[in-house]
C-alpha positions in Angstrom: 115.9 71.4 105.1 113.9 72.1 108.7 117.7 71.4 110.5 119.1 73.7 108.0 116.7 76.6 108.9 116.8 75.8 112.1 120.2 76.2 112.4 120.2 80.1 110.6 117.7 81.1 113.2 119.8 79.7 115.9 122.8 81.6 114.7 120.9 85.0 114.4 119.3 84.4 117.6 123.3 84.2 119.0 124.3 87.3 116.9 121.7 89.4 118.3 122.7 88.3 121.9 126.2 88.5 121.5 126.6 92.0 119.9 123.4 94.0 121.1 122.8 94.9 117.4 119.9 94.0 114.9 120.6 90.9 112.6 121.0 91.9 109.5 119.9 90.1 106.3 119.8 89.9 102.6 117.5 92.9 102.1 114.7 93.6 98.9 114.1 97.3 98.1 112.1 99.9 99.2 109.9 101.3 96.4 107.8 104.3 96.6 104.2 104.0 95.8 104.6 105.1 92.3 103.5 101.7 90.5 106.4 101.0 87.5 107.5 105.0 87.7 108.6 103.7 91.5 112.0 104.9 92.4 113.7 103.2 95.4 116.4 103.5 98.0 119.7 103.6 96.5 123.8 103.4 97.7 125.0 106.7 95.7 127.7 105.3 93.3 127.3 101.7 94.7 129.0 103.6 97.8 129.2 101.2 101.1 131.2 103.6 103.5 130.0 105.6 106.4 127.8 109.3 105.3 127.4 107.9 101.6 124.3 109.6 100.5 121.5 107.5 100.1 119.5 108.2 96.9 116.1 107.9 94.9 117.3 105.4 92.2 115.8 103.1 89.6 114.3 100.1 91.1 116.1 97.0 89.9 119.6 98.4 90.3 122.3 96.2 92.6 123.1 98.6 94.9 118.8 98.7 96.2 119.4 96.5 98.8 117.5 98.1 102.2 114.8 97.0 103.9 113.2 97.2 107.4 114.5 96.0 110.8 112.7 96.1 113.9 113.8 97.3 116.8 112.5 94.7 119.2 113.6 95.9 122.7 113.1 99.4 122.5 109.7 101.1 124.1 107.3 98.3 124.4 108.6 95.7 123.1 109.9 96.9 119.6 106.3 99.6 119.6 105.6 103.0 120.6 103.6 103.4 123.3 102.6 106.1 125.7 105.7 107.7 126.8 108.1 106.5 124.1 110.2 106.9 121.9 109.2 110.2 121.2 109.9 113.6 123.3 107.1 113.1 126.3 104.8 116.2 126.2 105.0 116.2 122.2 101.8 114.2 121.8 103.6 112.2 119.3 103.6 109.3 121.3 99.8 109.2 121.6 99.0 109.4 117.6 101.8 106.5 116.7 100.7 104.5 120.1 100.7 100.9 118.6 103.1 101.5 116.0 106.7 99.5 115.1 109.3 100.9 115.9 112.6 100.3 113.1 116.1 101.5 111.4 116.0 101.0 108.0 119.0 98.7 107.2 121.3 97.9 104.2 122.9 94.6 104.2 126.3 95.0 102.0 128.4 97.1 104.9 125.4 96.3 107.9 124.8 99.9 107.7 121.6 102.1 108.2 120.3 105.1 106.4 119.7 108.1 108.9 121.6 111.6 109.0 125.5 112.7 109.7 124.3 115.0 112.6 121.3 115.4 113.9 120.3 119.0 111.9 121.6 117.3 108.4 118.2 116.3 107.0 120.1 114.8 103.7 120.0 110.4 104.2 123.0 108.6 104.5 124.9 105.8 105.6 125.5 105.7 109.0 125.8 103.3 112.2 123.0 101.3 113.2 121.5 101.8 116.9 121.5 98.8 119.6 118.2 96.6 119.5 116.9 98.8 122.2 117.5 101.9 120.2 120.7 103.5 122.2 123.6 104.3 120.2 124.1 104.2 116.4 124.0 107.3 113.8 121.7 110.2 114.2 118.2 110.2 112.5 118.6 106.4 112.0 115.3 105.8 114.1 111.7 105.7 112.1 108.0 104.7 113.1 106.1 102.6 110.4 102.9 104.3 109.7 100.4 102.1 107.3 99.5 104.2 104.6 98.2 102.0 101.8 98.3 98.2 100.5 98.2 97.9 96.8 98.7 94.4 95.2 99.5 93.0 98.5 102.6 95.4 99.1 102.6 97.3 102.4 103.4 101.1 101.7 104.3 102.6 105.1 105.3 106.5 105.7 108.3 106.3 108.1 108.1 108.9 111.0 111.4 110.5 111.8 112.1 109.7 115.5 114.7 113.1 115.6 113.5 115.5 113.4 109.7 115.3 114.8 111.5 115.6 118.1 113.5 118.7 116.6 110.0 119.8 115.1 108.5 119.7 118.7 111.4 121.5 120.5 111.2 124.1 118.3 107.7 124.1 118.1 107.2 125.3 113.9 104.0 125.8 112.0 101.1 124.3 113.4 103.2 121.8 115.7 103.2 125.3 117.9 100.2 124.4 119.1 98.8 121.4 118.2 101.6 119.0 118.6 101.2 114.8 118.0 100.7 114.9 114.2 101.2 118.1 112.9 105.1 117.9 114.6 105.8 114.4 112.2 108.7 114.9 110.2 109.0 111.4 107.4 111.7 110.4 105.1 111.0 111.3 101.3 112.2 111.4 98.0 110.6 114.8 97.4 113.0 115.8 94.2 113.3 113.0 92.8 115.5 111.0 90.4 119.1 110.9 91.9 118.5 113.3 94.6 119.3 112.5 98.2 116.3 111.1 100.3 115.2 114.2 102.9 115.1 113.1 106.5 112.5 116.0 107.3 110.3 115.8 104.7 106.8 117.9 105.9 103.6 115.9 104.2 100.8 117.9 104.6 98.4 114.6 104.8 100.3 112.7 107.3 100.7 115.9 110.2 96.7 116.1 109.7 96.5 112.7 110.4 95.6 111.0 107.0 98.9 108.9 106.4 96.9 107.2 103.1 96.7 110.7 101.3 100.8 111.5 101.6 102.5 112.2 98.6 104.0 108.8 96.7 107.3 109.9 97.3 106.7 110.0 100.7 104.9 106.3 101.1 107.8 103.1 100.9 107.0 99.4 100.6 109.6 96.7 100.8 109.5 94.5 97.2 
């Protein structure tokens, strides 16, 4: 069984050389922090194809399969730190200093959820970025910010890489003048049942720095 394992890691390890990208796996689900009322990421209509929305489903269902992948080149080593990933000057940087960096992958078509431009704040299928973050669909680029553990699950509100970048250059609401946290833009499932996921969804808890008071459609745990 240990040369067996061995031998999967090996052959990831030579994916990820050979191609640049992310290995991709069997994924679980992500599940917002709902307890059994959870909905999760979904493949609209089992849909495996380039800018197929990606939905707020019943958990359970086949087509639930997304999970976290780590970016492990980009910034500092896979983290944010000082001067990266975020627009320099936004103070974004310095209140996610520390934090992973990830796409959030789905393993049937080795796709990844993010936008089909860069101002379409509905999630969808798209490209997945290089392991160092170049390339890959727009929006497809998130920050893991702890939120809560319940029952051992890590719940996680995922920063938007673009649209608190878009937030910052256009300098809305309080991000005018107070930047880092008030410009965070996460992904959400603010309308619920069957509706698309919403790249730039605006938690008031997380932009005033209390990630473990954001709505539960905006906290996601892999289970």
């Amino acid at each position: 069984m240990k040369k067996i394992w061995a031998g999967i890691t090996l052959l990831i390890a030579i994916v990820l050389v050979i191609t640049g990208q992310p290995a991709h796996a069997q994924f679980p689900q992500l599940a917002e922090n709902h307890g059994g009322s959870s909905l999760c990421f979904n493949a609209s209509g089992g849909g495996q194809n380039i800018s197929t929305p990606v939905i707020a489903y019943n958990c359970g269902d086949p087509n639930n399969d997304y999970g976290y992948i780590a970016l492990g080149t980009m910034c500092g080593n896979g983290y944010v730190t000082q001067t990266c990933p975020f627009t320099y000057g936004s103070g974004l940087n310095a209140a996610y200093v520390g934090d992973q960096i990830v796409i959030i992958g789905h393993s049937p078509g080795g796709t990844c959820v993010g936008g089909s431009t860069g101002t379409t704040p509905g999630a969808s299928l798209q490209n997945c970025p290089q392991d160092n973050g170049t390339g890959g669909g727009d929006s497809t680029i998130d920050i893991l910010e702890l939120a809560n553990v319940v029952n051992g699950t890590a719940y996680n509100v995922l920063i938007n890489r673009n649209w608190s970048d878009y937030n910052w250059a256009h300098k809305t609401g309080a991000c005018a003048t107070n930047g880092g946290t008030y410009c965070a833009f996460v992904v959400g499932a603010p309308n619920g049942y069957r509706a698309q996921l919403v790249l730039n969804t605006g938690d008031s808890n997380v932009r005033s720095g209390n990630p473990s008071g954001a709505s539960y459609w905006n906290q996601w745990g892999e289970i």
